[in-house]
C-alpha positions as semicolon CSV with decimal commas, in nm:
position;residue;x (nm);y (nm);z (nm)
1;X;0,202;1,866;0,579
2;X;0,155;1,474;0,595
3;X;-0,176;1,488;0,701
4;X;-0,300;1,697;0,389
5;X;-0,079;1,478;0,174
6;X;-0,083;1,155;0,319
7;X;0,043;0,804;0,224
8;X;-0,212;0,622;0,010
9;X;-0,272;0,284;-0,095
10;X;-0,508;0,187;-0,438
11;X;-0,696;-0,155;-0,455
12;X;-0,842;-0,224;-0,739
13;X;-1,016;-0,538;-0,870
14;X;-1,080;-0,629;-1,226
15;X;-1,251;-0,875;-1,409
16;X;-1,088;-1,018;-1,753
17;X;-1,246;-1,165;-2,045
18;X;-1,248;-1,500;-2,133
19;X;-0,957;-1,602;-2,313
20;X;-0,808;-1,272;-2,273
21;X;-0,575;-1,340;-1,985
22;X;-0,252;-1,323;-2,155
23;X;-0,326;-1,006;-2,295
24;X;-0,421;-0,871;-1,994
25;X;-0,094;-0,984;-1,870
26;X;0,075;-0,808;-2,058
27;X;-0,082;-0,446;-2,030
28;X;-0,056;-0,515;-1,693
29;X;0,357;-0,571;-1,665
30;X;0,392;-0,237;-1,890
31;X;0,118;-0,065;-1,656
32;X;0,308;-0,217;-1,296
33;X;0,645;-0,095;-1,524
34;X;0,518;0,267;-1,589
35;X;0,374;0,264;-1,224
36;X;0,742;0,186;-1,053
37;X;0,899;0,453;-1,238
38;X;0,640;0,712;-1,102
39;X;0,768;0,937;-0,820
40;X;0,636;0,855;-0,535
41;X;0,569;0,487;-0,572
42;X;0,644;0,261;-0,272
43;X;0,527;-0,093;-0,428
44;X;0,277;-0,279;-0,592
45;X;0,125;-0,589;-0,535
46;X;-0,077;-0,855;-0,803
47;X;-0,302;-1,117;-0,656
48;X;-0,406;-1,330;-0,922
49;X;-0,742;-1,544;-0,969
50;X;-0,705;-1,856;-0,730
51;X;-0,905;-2,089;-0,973
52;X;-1,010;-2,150;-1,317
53;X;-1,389;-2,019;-1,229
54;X;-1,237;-1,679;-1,111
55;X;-1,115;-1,411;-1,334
56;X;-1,041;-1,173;-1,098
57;X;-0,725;-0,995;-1,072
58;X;-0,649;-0,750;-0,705
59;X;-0,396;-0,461;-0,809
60;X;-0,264;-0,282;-0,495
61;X;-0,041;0,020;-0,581
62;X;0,097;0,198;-0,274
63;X;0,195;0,580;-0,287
64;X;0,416;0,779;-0,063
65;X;0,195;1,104;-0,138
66;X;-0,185;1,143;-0,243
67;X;-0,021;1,432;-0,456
68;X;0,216;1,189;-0,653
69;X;-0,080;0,917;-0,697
70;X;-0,313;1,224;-0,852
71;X;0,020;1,348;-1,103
72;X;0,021;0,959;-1,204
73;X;-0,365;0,908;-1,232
74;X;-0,390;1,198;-1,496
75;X;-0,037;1,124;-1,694
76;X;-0,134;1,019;-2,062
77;X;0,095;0,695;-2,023
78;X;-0,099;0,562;-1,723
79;X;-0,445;0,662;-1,969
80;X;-0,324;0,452;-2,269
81;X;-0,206;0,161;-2,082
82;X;-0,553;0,144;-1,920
83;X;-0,770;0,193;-2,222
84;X;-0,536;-0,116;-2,336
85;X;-0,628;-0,337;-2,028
86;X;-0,973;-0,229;-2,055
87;X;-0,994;-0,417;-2,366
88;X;-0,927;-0,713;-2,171
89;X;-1,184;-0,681;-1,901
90;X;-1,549;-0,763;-1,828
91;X;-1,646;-0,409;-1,646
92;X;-1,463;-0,098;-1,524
93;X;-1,242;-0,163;-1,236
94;X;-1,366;-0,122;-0,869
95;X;-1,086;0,121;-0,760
96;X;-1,087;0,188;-0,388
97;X;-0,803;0,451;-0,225
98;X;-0,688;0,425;0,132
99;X;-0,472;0,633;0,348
100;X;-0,375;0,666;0,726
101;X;-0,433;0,373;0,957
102;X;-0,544;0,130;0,704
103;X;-0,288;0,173;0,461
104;X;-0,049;0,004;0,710
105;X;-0,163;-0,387;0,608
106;X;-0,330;-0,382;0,242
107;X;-0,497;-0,670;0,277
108;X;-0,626;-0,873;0,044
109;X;-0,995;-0,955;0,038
110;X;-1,029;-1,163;-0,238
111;X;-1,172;-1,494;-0,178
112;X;-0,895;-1,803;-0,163
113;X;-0,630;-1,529;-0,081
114;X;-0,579;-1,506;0,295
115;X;-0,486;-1,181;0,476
116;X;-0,100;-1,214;0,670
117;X;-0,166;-1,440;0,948
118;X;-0,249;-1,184;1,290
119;X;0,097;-1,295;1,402
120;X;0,288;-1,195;1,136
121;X;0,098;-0,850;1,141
122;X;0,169;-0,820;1,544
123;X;0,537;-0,905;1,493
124;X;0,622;-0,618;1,224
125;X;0,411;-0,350;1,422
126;X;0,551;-0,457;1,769
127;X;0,926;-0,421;1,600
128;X;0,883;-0,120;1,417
129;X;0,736;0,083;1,661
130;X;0,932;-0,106;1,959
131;X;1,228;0,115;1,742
132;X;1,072;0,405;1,679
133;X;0,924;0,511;2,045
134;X;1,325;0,445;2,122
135;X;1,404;0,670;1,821
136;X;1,140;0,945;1,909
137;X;1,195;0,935;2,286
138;X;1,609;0,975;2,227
139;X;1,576;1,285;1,990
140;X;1,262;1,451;2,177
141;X;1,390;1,366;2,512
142;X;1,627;1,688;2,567
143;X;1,304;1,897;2,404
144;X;1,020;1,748;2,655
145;X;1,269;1,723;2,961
146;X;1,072;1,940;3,164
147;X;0,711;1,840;3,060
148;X;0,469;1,655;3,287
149;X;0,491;1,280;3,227
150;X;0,134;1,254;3,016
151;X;0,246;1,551;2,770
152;X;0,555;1,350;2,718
153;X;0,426;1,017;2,654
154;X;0,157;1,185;2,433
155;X;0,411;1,378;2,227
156;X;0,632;1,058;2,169
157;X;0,302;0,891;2,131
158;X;0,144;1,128;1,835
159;X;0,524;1,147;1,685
160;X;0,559;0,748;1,650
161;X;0,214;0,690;1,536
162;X;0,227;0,994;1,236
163;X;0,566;0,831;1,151
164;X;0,426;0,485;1,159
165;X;0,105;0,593;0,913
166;X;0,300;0,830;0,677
167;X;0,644;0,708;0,621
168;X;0,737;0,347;0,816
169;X;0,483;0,120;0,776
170;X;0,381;0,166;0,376
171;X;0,776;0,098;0,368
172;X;0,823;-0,187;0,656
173;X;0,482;-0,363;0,447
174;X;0,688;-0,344;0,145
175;X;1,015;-0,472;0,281
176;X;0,850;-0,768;0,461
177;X;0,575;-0,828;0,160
178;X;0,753;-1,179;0,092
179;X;0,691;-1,295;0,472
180;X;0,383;-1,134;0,477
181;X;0,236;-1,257;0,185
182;X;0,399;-1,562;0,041
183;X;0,258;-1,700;-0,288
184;X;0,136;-1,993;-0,289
């Protein structure tokens, strides 16, 4: 079921050594390479430090399944590329994992690097579910005929809303990541 396996997003922020920064670099394209290969994975993101007086680097991996981002934590590739970056950093990573509701804008709350502007974030949630009450309404419609009007506006409601969490927004975030988050 998609609740006990949901959609799940990973932040994690790490700190890099002086003078280390290409190195880190690079573990991190082979680790972001291993990562996209992994089934299951829907995207990552890299925010890097903003100025020369921040070495802090925001990782967001996204994950169709909590199942698939557990297989990946625990594969000996993923260990051996991280005891590599960790060579490169200042402390162990702050690692934070989100799923449901909040996985649906991974926002970025490192200082100098702005969340998507509340319009952007209104437009892609008003089209996507816009389509999919239209979706859910067609293809339930001929099951819900004969319901009372607040069963089937709950029913279309709970249906677009799980959809939304679990499979179209992680996806519709990734499509629209560009727009959403240009760099600078």
């Amino acid at each position: 079921m998609p609740h006990e396996d949901p959609a799940v997003t990973v932040d994690v922020l790490q700190r890099v050594k002086p003078g280390r920064t290409a190195a880190f670099e690079a573990a991190l394209s082979e680790l972001v390479g291993a990562a996209r290969r992994c089934e299951g994975h829907l995207g990552v993101n890299v925010y890097r430090p903003v100025d020369e007086h921040d070495s802090s680097y925001r990782i967001v991996f996204k994950f169709a399944r909590l199942s698939q981002l557990r297989r990946w934590e625990v594969s000996p590739l993923r260990l051996a590329l991280l005891a590599r970056l960790a060579e490169h950093t200042v402390v162990p990573p702050q690692i934070s994992v989100l799923s449901g509701l909040e996985t649906w804008f991974t926002l970025p709350r490192q200082p100098g690097v702005p969340p998507p502007p509340r319009h952007k974030m209104v437009v892609i949630t008003t089209l996507t579910i816009f389509l999919l009450i239209n979706l859910v309404s067609l293809a339930l419609s001929p099951l819900v005929r004969e319901l009372h009007p607040l069963l089937r506006t709950l029913l279309v409601t709970a249906t677009t809303v799980t959809l939304m969490t679990y499979l179209v927004m992680p996806r519709m975030t990734r499509l629209f990541r560009r727009w959403l988050y240009p760099r600078a």
